[in-house]
C-alpha positions in Angstrom: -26.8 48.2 35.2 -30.1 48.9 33.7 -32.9 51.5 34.9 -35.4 49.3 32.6 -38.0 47.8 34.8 -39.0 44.1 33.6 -42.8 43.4 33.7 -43.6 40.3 36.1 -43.0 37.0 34.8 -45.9 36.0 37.2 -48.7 38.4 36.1 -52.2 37.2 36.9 -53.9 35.2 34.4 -57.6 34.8 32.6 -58.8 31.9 30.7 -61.3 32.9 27.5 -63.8 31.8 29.7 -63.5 33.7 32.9 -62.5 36.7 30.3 -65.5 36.7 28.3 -67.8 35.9 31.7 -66.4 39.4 33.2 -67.1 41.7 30.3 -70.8 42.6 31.7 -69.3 43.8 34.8 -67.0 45.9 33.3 -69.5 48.7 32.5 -68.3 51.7 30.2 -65.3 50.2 28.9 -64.8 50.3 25.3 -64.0 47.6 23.1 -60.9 48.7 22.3 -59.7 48.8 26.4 -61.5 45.4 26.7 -59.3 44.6 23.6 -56.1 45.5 25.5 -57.0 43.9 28.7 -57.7 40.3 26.6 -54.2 40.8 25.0 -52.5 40.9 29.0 -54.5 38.8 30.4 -56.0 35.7 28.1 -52.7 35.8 25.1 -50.4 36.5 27.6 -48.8 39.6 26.0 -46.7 42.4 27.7 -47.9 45.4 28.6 -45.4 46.9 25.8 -46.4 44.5 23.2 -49.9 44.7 23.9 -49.9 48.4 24.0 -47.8 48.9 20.7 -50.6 46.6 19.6 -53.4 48.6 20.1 -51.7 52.6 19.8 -51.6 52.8 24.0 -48.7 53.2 26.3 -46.9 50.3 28.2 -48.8 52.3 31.5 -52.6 52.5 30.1 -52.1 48.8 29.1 -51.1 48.0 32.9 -54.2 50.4 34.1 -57.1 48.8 31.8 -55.5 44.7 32.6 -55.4 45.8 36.0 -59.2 47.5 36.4 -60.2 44.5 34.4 -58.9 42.1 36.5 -59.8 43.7 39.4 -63.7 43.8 38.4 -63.2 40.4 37.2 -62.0 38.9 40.0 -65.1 40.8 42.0 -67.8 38.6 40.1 -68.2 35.2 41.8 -67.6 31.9 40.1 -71.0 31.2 38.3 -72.9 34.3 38.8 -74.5 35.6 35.7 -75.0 39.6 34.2 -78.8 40.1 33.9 -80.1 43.7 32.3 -83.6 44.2 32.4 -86.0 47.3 32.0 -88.6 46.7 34.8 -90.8 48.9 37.2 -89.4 50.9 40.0 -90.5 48.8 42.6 -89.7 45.5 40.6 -86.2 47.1 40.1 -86.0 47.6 43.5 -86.9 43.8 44.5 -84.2 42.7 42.4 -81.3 44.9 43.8 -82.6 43.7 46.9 -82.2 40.0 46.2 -78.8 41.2 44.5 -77.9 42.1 47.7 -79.0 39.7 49.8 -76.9 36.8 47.3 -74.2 39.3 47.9 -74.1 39.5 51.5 -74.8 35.1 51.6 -71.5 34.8 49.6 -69.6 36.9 51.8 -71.1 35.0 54.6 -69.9 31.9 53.6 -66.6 32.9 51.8 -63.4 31.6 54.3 -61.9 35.3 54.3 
């Protein structure tokens, strides 16, 4: 009997799409961690292969596809990344209306 865990045939998926409509929300992650994350999540790889791939462990590949799925999966369908240097007050009306399109969606989502 083997102790060797088998990763989940069943591991949550990303198209290119969704994967490249994330990447603004994933703040300070490097290129290289975004790399990782693509190779789990969009080609499909294991977290061994996909590590061995890119110098990491099996375990750091399963932490970046999992923090990047998780942030993914926290920007709604459509919504787009906007960075702009504004005012203080300006900056302040937009957080606001951030807000407010945040607390709409959860208003109308069937949780």
């Amino acid at each position: 009997m083997s102790t060797h865990r088998q990763e989940p045939a069943n591991r949550p998926r990303l198209t290119p799409q969704e994967f490249e409509a994330a990447i603004p929300a994933m703040g300070r992650l490097s290129e290289g961690s975004i790399a990782v994350a693509r190779e789990v999540l969009v080609n499909g790889l294991g977290y061994v292969e996909a590590g061995a791939k890119h110098n990491v462990t099996k375990q750091r590949a399963n932490f970046l596809a999992d923090k990047f799925l998780k942030r993914a999966r926290a920007v709604p369908d459509g919504w787009e990344h906007v960075d702009v240097w504004l005012p203080p007050e300006m900056a302040e009306m937009v957080r606001n209306i951030a807000q407010q399109a945040r607390d709409n969606l959860a208003a109308t989502s069937p949780d």
